[in-house]
C-alpha positions in Angstrom: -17.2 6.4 18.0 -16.7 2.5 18.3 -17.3 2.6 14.1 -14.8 5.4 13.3 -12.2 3.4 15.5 -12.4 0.3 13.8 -12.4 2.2 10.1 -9.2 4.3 11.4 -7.4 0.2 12.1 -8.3 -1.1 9.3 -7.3 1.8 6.3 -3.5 1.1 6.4 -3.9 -3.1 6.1 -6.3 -2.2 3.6 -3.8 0.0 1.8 -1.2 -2.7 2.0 -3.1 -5.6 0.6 -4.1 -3.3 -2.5 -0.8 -2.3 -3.3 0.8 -5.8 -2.6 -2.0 -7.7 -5.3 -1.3 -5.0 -7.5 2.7 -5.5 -7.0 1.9 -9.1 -7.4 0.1 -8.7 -10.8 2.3 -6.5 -12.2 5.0 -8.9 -11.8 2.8 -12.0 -13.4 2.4 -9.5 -16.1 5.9 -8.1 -16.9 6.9 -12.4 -16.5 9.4 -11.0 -13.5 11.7 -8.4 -15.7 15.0 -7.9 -13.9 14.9 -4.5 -14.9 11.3 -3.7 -13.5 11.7 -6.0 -10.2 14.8 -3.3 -9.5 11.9 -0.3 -9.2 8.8 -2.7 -7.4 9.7 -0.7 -4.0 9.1 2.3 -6.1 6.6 1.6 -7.5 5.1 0.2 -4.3 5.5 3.5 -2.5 4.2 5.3 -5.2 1.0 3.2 -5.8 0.1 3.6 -1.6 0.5 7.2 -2.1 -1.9 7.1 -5.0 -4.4 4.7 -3.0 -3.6 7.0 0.3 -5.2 10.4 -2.1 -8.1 8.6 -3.1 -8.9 7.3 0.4 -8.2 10.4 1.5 -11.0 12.4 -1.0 -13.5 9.1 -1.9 -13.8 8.0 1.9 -12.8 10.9 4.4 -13.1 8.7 7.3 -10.6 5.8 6.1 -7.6 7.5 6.9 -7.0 9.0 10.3 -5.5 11.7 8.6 -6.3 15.5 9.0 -4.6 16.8 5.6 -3.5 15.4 2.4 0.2 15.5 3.4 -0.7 12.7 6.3 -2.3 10.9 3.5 0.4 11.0 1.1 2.7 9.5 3.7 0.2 7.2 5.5 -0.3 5.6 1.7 4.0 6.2 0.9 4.6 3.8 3.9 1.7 1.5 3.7 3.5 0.6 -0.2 6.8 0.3 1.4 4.8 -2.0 4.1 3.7 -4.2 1.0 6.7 -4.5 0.0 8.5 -5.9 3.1 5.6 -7.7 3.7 6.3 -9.4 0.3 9.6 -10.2 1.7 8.5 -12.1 4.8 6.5 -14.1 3.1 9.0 -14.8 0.0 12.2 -15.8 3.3 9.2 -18.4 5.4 8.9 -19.7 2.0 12.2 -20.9 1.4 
């Protein structure tokens, strides 16, 4: 039980940090386009709902979710998370 608990805390930072490289290096690549930096919370979202589905069908016991639905939004807020987590870090920055 002790294993599935631990697995269950760490899906959504794990979520999070894949979507917020990914964020990152589709920034570096696009050379920070003020037209694409307008949809990154988008595109965020929609990336931690991809990476929620495929947690949710490649490793079953990553997500404590019981349905697809919980994944979807489980993997929707864990992108938004990146995102604000971005944010933090860009305002201590400065």
């Amino acid at each position: 039980m002790a294993m599935e608990e631990l697995l269950n805390g760490v899906s959504v930072p794990t979520i999070v940090a894949a979507v917020y490289w990914t964020i990152n290096l589709i920034k570096y690549t696009a050379q920070n386009n003020e037209k694409l930096m307008r949809f990154i919370p988008l595109i965020a979202a929609g990336l931690g709902v991809l990476f929620g589905v495929i947690c949710y069908f490649a490793v079953p016991n990553l997500l404590p979710a019981n349905n697809i639905l919980i994944a979807i939004v489980l993997g929707g807020a864990s992108g938004l998370t990146a995102t604000g987590f971005n944010q933090v870090i860009k305002q201590l920055s400065k």
